[in-house]
C-alpha positions in Angstrom: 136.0 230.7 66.4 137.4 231.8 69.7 141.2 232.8 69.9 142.9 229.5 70.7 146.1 230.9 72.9 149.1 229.2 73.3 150.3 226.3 76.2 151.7 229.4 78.1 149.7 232.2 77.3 148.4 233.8 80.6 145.0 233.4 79.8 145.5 229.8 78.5 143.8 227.7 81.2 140.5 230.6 80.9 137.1 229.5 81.8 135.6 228.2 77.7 132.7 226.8 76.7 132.1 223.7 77.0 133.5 221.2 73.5 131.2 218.8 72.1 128.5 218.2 69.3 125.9 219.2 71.9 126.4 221.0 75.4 124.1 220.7 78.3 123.1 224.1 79.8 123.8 223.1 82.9 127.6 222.2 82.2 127.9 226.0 81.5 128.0 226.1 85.4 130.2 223.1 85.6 133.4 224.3 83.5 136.4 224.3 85.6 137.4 227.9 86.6 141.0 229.0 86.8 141.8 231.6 89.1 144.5 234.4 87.2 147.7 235.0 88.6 148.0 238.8 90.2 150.8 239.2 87.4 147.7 239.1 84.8 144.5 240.3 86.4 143.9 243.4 86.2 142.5 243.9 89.8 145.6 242.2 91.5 148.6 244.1 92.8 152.2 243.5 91.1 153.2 242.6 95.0 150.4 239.8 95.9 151.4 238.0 98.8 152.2 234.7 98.5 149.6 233.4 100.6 147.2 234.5 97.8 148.6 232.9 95.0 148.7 229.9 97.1 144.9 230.4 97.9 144.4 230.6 94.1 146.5 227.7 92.9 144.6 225.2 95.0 141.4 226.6 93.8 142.5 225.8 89.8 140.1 223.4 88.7 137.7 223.3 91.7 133.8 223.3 90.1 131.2 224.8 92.3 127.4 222.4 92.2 125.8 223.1 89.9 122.4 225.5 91.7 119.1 225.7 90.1 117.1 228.5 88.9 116.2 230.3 85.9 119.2 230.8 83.0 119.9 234.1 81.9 122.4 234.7 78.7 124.7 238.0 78.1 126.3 238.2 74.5 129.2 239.6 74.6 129.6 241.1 78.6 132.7 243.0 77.7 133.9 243.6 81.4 131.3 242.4 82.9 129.3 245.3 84.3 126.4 244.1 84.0 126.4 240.7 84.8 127.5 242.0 88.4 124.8 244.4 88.7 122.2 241.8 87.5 123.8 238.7 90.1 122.8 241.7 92.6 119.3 242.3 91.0 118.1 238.9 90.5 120.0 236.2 93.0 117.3 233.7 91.8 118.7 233.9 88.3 122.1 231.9 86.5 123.3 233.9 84.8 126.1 233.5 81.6 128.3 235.5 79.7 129.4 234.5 76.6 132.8 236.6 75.8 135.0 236.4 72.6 137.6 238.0 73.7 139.6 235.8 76.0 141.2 238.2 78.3 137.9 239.5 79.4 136.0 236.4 79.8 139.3 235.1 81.9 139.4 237.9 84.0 135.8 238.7 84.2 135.2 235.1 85.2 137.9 235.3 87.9 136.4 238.1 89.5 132.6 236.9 89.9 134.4 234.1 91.7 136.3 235.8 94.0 133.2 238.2 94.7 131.5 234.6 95.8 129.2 234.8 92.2 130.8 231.7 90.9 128.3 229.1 91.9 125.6 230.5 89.6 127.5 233.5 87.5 129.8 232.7 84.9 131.7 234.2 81.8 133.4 231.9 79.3 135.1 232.3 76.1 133.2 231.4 73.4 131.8 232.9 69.8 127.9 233.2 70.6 127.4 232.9 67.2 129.3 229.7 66.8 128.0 228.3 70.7 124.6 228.7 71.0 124.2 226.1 67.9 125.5 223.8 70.0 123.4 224.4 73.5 120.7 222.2 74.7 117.9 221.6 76.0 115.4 223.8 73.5 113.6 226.4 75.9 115.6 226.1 78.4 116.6 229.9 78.7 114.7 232.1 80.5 116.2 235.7 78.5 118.5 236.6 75.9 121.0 240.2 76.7 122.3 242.1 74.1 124.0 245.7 75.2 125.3 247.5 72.5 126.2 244.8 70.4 128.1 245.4 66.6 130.1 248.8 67.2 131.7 248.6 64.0 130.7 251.0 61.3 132.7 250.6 57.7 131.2 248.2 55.0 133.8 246.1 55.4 132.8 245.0 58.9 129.6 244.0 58.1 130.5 240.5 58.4 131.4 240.7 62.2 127.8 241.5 63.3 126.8 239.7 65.8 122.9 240.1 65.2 121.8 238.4 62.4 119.0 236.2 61.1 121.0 232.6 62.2 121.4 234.3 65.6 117.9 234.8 66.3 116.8 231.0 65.1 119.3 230.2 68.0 117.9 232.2 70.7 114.1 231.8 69.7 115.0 227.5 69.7 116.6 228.1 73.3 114.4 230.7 74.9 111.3 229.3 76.7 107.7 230.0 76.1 107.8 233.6 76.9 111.1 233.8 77.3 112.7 237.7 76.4 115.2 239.0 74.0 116.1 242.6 75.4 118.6 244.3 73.0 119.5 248.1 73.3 121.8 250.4 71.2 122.6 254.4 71.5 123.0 254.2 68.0 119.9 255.5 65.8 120.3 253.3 62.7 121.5 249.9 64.6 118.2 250.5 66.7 116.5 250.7 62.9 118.1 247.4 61.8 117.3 245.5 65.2 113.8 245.8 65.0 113.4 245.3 61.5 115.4 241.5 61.5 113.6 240.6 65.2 110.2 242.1 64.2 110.8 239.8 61.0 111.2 236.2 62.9 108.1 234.8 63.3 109.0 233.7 66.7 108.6 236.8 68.2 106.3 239.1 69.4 107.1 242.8 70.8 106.6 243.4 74.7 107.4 246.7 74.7 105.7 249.5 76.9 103.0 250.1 74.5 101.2 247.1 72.8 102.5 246.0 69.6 105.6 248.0 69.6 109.1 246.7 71.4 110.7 250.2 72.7 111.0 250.5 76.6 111.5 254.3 78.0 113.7 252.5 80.6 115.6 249.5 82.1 113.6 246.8 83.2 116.8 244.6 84.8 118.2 246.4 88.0 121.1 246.0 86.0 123.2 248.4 82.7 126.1 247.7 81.3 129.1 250.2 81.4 128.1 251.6 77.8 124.7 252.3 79.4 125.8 254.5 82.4 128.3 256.4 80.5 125.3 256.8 77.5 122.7 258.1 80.9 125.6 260.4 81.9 126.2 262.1 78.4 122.8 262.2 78.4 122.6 259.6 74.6 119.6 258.7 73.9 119.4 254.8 74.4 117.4 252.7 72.6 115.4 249.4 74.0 113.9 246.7 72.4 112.4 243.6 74.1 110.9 240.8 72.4 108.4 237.8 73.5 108.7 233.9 72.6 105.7 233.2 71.1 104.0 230.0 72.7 105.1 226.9 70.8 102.2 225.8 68.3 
């Protein structure tokens, strides 16, 4: 589960997902956002004027409509790099980050709002693997995002991947007909694994560059995450996998 902070922890009153047996996917774009106070966000100066924090206070709790468009889902966004570059990319496009660590979702959140991305750009503190069970409609996302997911190597860790078999029943229920999965990884025997558990869902199909086979030579998004620029500019290989929903039979 996510970290559940204290009444006064700085990052108690963060964007979360949504509770409840079932969650709508458009109450993802509905949660009440709660600006940080500059002494906790990282982009804010120690010596904010007060007419900021005033701005910000009267914003707490204040939902932006909910738009329309196609929904996009980033697991785990980290610091958000990417959902920026991709609410650039693709302004047609909802996009949603789900982030376990709480300071990151809280800030990242923050900052798509004050770079006017709230209305249809969000990042909320949730367990993917524990949140997606709970989203509704079936096929009601357009494409899945995993960067660089599961960075830990001992045995021991093994138990903290985020990729695994329950995952992908998730995302194939959710994702339309056609929908993508687009997972990439600079590291040679994660890529290995990846394709072996998503080639073996039957829901599935590769849509790679060559038929039958899921590996892209590049990204097909307008959009990397922070891993992928600094992987370019060490010149890593990367590699990219992207996967089809089959057609419901």
């Amino acid at each position: 589960m996510a970290f559940q902070p204290r009444p006064n922890h700085p990052y108690a009153h963060a964007a979360r997902f949504p509770e409840g047996k079932e969650v709508n996917i458009d109450d993802l774009f509905r949660v009440p956002r709660s600006p940080l106070h500059a002494s906790v966000s990282t982009e804010a100066s120690t010596e904010a004027s007060s007419e900021a924090s005033a701005e910000a206070s009267a914003e707490v709790g204040a939902v932006d409509a909910v738009p329309s468009g196609p929904v996009e889902i980033e697991v785990g966004p980290g610091r958000g790099g990417f959902l920026f570059e991709r609410a650039v990319a693709c302004p047609q496009a909802r996009l949603v980050g789900l982030e376990i660590r709480l300071k990151w979702s809280a800030i990242v959140d923050d900052r798509l709002r004050k770079r006017g991305f709230g209305a249809r750009v969000r990042a909320l503190n949730a367990d993917a693997r524990e949140a997606l069970r709970r989203l509704r409609p079936d096929g009601s996302v357009a494409r899945f995002y995993l960067h660089f997911p599961d960075p830990w190597w001992k045995k021991k860790h093994q138990k903290r991947l985020v990729m695994s078999p329950d995952l992908l029943d998730e995302m194939a229920r959710l994702l339309e007909d056609g929908g993508e999965l687009f997972v990439q990884t600079d590291v040679e025997e994660r890529a290995g694994l990846y394709a072996a558990q998503i080639g073996a869902h039957a829901a599935f199909e590769p849509a790679g560059d060559q038929e039958g086979a899921p590996e892209l030579a590049e990204n097909p998004y307008g959009a990397r995450s922070p891993r992928e620029h600094r992987a370019i500019e060490d010149g890593l290989p990367v590699t990219r996998l992207r996967y089809r929903r089959r057609v419901r039979g």
